[in-house]
C-alpha positions in Angstrom: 119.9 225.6 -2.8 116.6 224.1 -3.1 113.4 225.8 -5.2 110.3 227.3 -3.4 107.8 226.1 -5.7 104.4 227.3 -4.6 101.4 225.3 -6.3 97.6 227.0 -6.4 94.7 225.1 -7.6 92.5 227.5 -9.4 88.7 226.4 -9.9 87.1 229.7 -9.8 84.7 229.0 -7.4 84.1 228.0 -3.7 84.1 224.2 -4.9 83.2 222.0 -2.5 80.5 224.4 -0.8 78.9 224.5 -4.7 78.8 221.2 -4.4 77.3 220.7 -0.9 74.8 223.6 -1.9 73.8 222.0 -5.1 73.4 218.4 -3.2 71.0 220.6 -0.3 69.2 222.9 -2.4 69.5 221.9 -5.8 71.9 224.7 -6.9 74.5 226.9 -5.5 74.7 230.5 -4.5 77.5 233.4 -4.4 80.1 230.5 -4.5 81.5 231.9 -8.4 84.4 233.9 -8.6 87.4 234.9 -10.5 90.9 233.8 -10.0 93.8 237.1 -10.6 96.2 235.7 -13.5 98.6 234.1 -11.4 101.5 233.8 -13.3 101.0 237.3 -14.1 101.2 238.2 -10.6 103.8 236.0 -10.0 106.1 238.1 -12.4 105.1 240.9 -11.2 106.7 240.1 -7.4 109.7 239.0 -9.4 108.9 235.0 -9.4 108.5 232.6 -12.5 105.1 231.8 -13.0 103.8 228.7 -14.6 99.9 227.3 -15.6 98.9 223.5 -16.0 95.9 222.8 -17.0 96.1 218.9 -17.0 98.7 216.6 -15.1 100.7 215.8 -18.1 101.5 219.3 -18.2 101.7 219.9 -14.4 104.4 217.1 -14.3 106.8 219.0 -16.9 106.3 222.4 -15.6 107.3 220.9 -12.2 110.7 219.6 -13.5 111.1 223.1 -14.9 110.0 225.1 -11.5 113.1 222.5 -10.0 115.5 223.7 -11.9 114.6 227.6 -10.1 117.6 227.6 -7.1 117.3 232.1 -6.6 113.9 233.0 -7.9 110.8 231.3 -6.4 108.1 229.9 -8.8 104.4 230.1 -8.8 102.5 227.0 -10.3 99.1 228.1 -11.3 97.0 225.0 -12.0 93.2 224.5 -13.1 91.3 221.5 -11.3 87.9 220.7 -11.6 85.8 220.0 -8.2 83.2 218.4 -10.1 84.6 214.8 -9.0 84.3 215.5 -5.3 80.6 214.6 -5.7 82.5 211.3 -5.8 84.3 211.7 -2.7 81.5 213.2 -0.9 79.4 209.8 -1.8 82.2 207.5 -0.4 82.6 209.8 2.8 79.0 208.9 4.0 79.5 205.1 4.0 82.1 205.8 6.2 80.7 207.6 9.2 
């Protein structure tokens, strides 16, 4: 039996519209929020939870999460949108 491994990027914010704002207006507005503890909540239905905060550690909690065949498992991970300024940059060269 295979894992259901369910992966949630966490940045606390409505990233990409922060970002758009801040381009537009200079800052952003009512795009902050907080993120529930997701490996709590995880446990809490009964499922393994699991937080990376870097890839390193994303890539062994993933072998770990594999190894789940009855229980499904909950990766929590913490990403930072600041780097889709980047991507934002590139996009307009292209159309």
């Amino acid at each position: 039996m295979h894992p259901i491994i369910i992966v949630v990027w966490c940045d606390y914010d409505f990233g990409i519209i922060s970002l758009k704002q801040s381009m537009e207006f200079g800052r952003s507005a009512y795009t902050k929020f907080n993120n529930p503890d997701f490996v709590k909540l995880a446990e809490s239905f009964g499922a393994i939870g699991y937080r990376a905060k870097n890839t390193e550690e994303f890539s062994k909690v993933l072998e770990k999460a594999k190894k789940s065949t009855t229980v499904p498992v909950i990766i929590a991970i913490d990403v930072d949108y600041s780097a889709n300024l980047i991507l934002l940059e590139s996009s307009r060269d292209t159309f």
